[in-house]
N, C-alpha and C positions, 0 to 999 in steps of 0.2 A: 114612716114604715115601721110596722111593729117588730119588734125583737123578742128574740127567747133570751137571751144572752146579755148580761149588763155588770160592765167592769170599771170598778169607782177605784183612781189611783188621788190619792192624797201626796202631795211634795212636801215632805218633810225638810225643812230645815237645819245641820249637824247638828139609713146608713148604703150607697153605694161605693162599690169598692174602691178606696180610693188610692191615688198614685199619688204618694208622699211625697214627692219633688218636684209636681206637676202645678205650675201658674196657670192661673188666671186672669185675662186683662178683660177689666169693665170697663166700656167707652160709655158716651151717653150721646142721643141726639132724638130730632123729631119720629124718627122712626125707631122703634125696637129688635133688635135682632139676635134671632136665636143662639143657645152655647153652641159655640163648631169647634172641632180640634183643627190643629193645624202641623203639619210636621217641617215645614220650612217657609219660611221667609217670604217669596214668591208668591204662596199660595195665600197669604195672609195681604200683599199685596192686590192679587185679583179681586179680594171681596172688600177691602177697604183703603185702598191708596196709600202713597208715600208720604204726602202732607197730613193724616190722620194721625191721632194723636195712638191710637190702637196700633197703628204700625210704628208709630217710634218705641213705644215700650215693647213689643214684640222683637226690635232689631239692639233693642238695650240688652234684652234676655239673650240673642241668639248672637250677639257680638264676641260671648264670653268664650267663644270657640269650643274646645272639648270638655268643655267644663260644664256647658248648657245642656238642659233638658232636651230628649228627643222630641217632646210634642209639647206644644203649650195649647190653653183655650183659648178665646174671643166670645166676649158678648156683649151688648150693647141694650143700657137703659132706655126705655123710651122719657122723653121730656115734653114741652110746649102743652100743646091742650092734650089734656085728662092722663097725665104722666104717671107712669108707671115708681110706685113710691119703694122706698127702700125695704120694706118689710115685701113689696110684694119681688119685685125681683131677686131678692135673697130666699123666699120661696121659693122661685123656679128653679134658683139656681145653687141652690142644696140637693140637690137631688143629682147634681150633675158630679162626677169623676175630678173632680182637682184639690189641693190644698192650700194655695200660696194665692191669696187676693190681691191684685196690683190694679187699682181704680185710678183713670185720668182726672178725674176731679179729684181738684185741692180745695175747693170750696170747707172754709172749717166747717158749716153745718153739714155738709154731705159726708165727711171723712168722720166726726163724732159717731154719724146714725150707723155708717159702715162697722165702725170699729166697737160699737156697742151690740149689733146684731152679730158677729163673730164672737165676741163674748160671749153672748148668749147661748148661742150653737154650742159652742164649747169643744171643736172638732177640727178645725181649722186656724190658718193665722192669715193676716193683714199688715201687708209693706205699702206704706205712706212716705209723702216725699214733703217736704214744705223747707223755705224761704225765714220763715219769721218765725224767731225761736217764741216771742209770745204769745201763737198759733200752738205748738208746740205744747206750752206748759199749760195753758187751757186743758188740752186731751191728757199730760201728767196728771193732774187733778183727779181723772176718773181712774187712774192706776190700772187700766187694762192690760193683762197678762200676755193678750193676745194681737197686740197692736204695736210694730217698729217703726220708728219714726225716722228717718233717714233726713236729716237738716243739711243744703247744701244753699248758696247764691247761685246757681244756676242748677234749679228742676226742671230745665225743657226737657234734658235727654233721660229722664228716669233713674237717674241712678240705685232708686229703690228697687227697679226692674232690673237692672245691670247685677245686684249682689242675689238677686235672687236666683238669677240666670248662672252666678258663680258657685253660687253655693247647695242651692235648694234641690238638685238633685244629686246629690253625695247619696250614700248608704246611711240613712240615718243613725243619727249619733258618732257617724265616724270622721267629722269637724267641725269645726270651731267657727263662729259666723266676724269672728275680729282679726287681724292681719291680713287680709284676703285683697287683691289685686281684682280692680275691676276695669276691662279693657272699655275706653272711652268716654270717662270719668277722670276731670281733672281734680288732683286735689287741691283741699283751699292751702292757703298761706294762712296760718294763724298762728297764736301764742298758744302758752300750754295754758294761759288765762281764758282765755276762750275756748279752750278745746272744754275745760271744766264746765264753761257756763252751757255749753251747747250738753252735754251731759249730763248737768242738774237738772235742765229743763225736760230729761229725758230721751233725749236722739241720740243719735249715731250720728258721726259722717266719716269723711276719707281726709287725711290726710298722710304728709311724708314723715318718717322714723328712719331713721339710719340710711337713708338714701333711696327707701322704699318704698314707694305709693302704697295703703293698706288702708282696708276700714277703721275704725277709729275705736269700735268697740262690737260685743255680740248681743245685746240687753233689749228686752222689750220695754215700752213704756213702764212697767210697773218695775223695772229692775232683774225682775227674772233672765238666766239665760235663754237666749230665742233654741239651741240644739235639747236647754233640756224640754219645754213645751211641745218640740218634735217629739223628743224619745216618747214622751207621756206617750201623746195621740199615737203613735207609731204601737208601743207596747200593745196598750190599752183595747185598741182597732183590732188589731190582729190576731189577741186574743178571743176576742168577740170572732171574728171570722173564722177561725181555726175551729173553734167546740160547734158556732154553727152548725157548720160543714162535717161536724163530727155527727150532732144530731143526725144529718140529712142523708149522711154515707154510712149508717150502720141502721140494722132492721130495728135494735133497739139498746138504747143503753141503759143498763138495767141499774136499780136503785140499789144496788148491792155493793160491798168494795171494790166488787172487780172492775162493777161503773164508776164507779169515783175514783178509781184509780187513771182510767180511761181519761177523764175529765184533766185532772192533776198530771198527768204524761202529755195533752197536748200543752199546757201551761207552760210546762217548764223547755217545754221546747221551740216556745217562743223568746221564753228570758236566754235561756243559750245562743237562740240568735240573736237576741240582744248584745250579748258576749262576744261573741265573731264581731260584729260590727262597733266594736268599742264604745256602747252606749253605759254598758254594764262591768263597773269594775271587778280587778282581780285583787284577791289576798297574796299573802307575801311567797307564797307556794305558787302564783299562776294560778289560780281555782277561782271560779266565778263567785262573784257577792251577790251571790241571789238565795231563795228559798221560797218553799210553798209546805203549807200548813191546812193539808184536807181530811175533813173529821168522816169518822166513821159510818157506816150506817146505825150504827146503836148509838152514835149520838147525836143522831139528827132528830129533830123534835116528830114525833107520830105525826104529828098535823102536817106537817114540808111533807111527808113521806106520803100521805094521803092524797094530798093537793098534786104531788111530781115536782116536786119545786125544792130542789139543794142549794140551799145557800151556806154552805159548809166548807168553800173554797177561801181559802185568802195567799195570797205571794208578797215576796218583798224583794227589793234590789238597789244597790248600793248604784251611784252614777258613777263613771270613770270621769265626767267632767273635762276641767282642761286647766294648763296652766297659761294664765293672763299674765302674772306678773311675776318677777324674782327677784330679791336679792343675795348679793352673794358675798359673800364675807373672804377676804384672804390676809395672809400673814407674809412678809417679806424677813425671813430669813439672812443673818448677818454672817 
């Protein structure tokens, strides 16, 4: 789909409309079938049964009670003869309303191609489940930003669909994808030996802390946080939809400062909702850590100004992030 509109955020180190906390379960079988949304349980049973593998990741997301998404999708690869291939079903299914990929195949070739065509897209993320941490470190290798790996000894009931169900429709940016209680999701027994190795090789899982079932960590394969890759897409999206709409709902906006100012005021009032939703930190006053830097029309190049084409905007924004770990020092007094 073509755009007028294209917003490039770099992470710095110290397009249909989409619904940011909206899953998607890809099933696969001899027949193919269409995206459908679904708003409860029941209705995801009519079209695909209880023993489907489509309906247990659907009852893993909607287990999580008020925590879970109002609607999740369903679609189904076709397989056997003249099977519909990864590049072509992530074709149809880019186009479609979701964010949050949760595929029943664990097959390591099929979850590689998945989590490479997400990459690519560069728009969305991917929740994978697996068994075998050197499945695992295989897809570490390819360092995808956009690919969580959820390692547990029992993947029947989805647990990668259970934390997404917990988490994935929050207000983006405004939590953390580690300490999180997922209903019907045992945690393993392990050492903090193992907890390490399942985490070098890149995963997550659940385990007990202080008496408390909780994920294990919030990091995509490549290390990154999974809430900052949201904020990104979240910003970055709605940016782009915002000035759209801006295009679309004024007779014109003219190439003058008055327009670029136009442009620079829908900007900053996405970053401020950034702000509200604690994606975007505060300074020691309460005051957002954000900014936007839009040049004049006298110093925009004659040619942009000829052509209609301002590229004379730039924004920045501090993350409010989270705290994972502490320590804390004390003095005992005689």
């Amino acid at each position: 789909m073509a755009k007028d509109v294209n917003v490039i955020i770099r992470i710095e180190t110290p397009t249909p409309r989409l619904g940011f906390g909206k899953p998607l379960i890809l099933g696969s079988a001899s027949t193919a079938k269409p995206y459908k949304t679904y708003l409860e349980l029941a209705a995801v049973k009519a079209d695909y049964g209880e023993t489907t593998e489509e309906y247990k990741a659907a009852a893993a997301i909607w287990a999580q009670g008020d925590y879970a998404p109002a609607e999740i999708a369903i679609a189904r690869q076709k397989t056997g003869t003249e099977p519909e291939t990864v590049s072509d079903v992530m074709e149809r299914l880019l186009k479609e309303d979701w964010y949050f990929l949760i595929t029943t195949t664990t097959a390591q070739a099929d979850v590689d191609e998945f989590a490479a065509a997400i990459e690519a897209d560069n728009s969305r993320e991917y929740f994978t489940r697996s068994s075998t941490l050197a499945d695992v470190a295989l897809l570490l290798a390819k360092n995808y930003s956009r690919t969580t790996v959820f390692y547990h000894i029992d993947i029947s009931n989805y647990p990668e669909a259970a934390l997404v169900g917990r988490v994935g429709s929050a207000p983006v940016g405004s939590v953390t994808w580690k300490f999180k209680y997922l209903q019907g999701i045992a945690p393993l027994d392990i050492t903090d030996t193992e907890l390490r190795e399942i985490h070098a090789a890149g995963a997550i899982t659940y385990v007990t802390k202080a008496g408390r079932n909780q994920t294990s960590e919030g990091k995509t394969l490549s290390g990154e946080w999974i809430d900052v890759i949201h904020s990104k897409d979240y910003i970055r999206f709605n940016i782009e939809y915002a000035i759209q709409n801006l295009f679309a709902d004024t007779d014109k906006v003219s190439f003058t400062d008055t327009g670029i100012a136009q442009l620079e005021s829908v900007t900053r009032t996405i970053l401020q909702q950034g702000f509200l939703q604690g994606m975007v930190a505060a300074d020691a006053a309460g005051l957002p850590l954000y900014g936007t830097t839009f040049k004049g029309r006298e110093e925009v190049d004659p040619v942009d100004r000829s052509k209609r084409e301002y590229n004379g905007g730039t924004f920045w924004f501090e993350l409010a992030g989270a705290i994972h770990q502490t320590t804390i020092s004390g003095v005992i007094r005689k």
